[in-house]
Structure formats: C-alpha cells, structure tokens
N, C-alpha and C positions, 0 to 999 in steps of 0.2 A: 145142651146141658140144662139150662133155664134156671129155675126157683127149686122146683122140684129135686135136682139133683143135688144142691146144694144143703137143702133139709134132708134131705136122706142121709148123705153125709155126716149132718150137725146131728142127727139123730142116733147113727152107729157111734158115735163119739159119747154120748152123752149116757153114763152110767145113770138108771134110773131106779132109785130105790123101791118103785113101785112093781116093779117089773122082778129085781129080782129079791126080792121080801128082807133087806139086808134091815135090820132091825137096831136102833140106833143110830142108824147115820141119815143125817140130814139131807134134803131133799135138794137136786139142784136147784141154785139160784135162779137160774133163768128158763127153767123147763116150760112156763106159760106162757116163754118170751121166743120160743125156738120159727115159729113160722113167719113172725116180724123181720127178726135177727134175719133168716134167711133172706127175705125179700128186698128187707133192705141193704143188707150188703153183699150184695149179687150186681149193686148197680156197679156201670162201667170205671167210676171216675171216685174221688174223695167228697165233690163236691155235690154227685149224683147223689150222695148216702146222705149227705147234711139238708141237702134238698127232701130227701123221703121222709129223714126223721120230723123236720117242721113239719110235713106236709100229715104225717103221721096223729102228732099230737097226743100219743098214748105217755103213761109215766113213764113208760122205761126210756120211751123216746126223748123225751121232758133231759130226764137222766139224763142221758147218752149224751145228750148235747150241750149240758151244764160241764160235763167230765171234758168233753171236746175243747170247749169254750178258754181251759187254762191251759192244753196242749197248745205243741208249736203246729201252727199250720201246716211247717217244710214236712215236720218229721208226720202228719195225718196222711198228705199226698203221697210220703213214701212207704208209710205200710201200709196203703191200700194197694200201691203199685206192688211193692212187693209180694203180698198175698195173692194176688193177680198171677205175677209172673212166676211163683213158686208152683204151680198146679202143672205147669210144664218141665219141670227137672225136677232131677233125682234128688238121695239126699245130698249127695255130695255137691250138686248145682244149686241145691240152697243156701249150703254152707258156704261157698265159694262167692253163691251173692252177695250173702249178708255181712263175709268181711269185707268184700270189695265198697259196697254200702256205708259199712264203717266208718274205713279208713277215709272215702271219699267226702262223706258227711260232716266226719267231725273238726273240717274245716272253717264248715259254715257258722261254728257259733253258738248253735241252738241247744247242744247238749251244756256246753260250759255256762248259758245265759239259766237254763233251766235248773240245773246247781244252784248256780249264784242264787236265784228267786228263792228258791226252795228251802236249798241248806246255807247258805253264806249269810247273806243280809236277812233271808227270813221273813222279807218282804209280800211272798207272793204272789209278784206283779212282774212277771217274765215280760221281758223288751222285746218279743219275736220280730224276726226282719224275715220276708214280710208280716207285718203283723194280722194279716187274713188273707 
C-alpha cells in the first residue's frame, strides 16, 4: 500500500473548493499539508509519527506536536493502533472495536484525569500515567 495509497485515499476524502468552483466556502485547512499528513502517519507505530514530525520541522508539524504534547500518551498509542487495525474490518468491526476500546480504557484513568485538567480544576495540567 505504501505513502502513495494512503494520499490517494486522503485525497478522494478531501473536498476541494478548487476543484469543484463551490464559491464561498472556505478552502480546506490542510490541503498544503495532505502529502506530509500522508507520510507521516503511514508510520508503523504512535512513536514512529512523533519521531517524523520532529524530524520534519515544518509548521504544521511544529503544530501537531504542541496539540500532542497536552494529549494523553495511552490514548495517542490507541488511535494510531486503532486507525491501523480499522483498514481491515467492516463497519460493524469498527464499531464493535471502538466499544470494546471504550469500555476497556476507561478504566485507565485518562479520560476522567483529562476532564479533571480541562473542565473541573481548569488547571491544564493533565497527570497522565504514563506520562510519555
């Protein structure tokens, strides 16, 4: 499949006002950003992607990794894993993932500590375990 198929992909998704003359509506966000995007998150792993983007050094990458940086690590490894393992099931084997996902995750802490930072105390400064 490679890089290739993954931008083709990110390409048929991506409404392009240029393409189809739609007059008034704003251009996508990240259309100059679509063969990066591709490249980089084509890697195997959550840490392969964190690895490109440094390695990168463009703004969006810059970005990407400032956004990263106040997520929980758990939940970074699980949607890459997930986006990984969704390209082989249907839709119903997605759905069926992402409760099983859920239900099993939100043991861990991370969605109640991410509340807490955000909306409770207003803090911030999420406690993630691990915290990288």
């Amino acid at each position: 499949r490679g890089v290739g198929w993954g931008f083709r992909k990110l390409q048929k998704a991506v409404v392009s006002t240029q393409s189809t003359g739609s007059e008034g509506q704003p251009e996508f966000s990240l259309n100059n950003n679509l063969l990066e995007i591709s490249k980089t998150f084509s890697a195997s792993s959550a840490l392969e992607v964190v690895r490109r983007l440094e390695e990168s050094g463009s703004k969006f990458a810059q970005d990407t990794l400032k956004t990263f940086s106040v997520m929980s690590p758990t939940g970074l490894c699980l949607a890459h894993r997930t986006q990984t393992l969704s390209r082989s099931l249907d839709f119903t084997g997605c759905l069926r993932m992402e409760a099983n996902i859920a239900v099993k995750t939100f043991g861990l802490g991370e969605f109640a500590e991410g509340v807490r930072a955000l909306l409770v105390d207003k803090d911030n400064d999420p406690k993630w375990n691990p915290p990288s």
